[in-house]
C-alpha positions in Angstrom: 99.0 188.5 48.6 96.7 190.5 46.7 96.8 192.3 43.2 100.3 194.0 42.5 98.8 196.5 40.2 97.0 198.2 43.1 96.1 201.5 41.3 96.2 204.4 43.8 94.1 208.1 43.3 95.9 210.5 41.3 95.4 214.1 42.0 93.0 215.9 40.9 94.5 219.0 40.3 96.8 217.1 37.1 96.3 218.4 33.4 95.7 215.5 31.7 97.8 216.2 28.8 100.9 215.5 30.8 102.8 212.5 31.4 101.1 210.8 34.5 103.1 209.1 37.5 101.0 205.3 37.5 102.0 204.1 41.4 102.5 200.0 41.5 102.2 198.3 44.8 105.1 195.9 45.3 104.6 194.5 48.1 102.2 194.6 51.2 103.4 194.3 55.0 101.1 193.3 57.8 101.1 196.5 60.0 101.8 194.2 63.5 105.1 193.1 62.8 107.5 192.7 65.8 108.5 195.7 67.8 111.5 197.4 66.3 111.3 195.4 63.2 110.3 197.5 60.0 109.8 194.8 57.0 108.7 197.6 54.6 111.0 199.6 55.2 113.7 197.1 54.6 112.2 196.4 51.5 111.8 199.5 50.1 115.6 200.0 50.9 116.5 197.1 49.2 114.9 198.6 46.3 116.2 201.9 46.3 119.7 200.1 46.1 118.7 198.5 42.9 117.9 202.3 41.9 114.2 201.7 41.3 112.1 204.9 43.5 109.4 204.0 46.0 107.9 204.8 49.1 106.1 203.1 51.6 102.7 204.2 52.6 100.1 203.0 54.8 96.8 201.9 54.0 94.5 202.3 56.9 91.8 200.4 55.7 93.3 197.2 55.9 96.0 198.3 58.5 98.6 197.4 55.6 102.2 199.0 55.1 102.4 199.3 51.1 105.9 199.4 49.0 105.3 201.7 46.2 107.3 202.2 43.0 106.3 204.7 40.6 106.3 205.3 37.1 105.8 207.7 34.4 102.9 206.8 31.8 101.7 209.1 28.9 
């Protein structure tokens, strides 16, 4: 497993005098797994139960699911 403080692009369009939302990857999933099994997914769930937000996005350049939680930084 890689770096869990995977930084992702913020938008450009953001003042930067506001309070900034700083994504943290969790966890990284192997896009192949088994058909009908969906290990990011399960994860993020897991998390959402605990109350902590994220989202699972895909990074296509290393064919990677990614479990994302985000926070607010000023």
């Amino acid at each position: 497993m890689q770096d869990r403080t995977t930084t992702l692009a913020r938008a450009p369009h953001l003042d930067d005098n506001v309070a900034q939302v700083a994504p943290t990857v969790l966890e990284r999933f192997p896009a192949g797994a088994p058909r009908g099994s969906w290990p990011a997914e399960e994860f993020a769930a897991a998390r959402r139960t605990e109350g902590q937000p994220v989202t699972v996005v895909m990074d296509l350049d290393t064919d990677t699911f990614l479990v994302v939680a985000t926070g607010v930084t000023v």
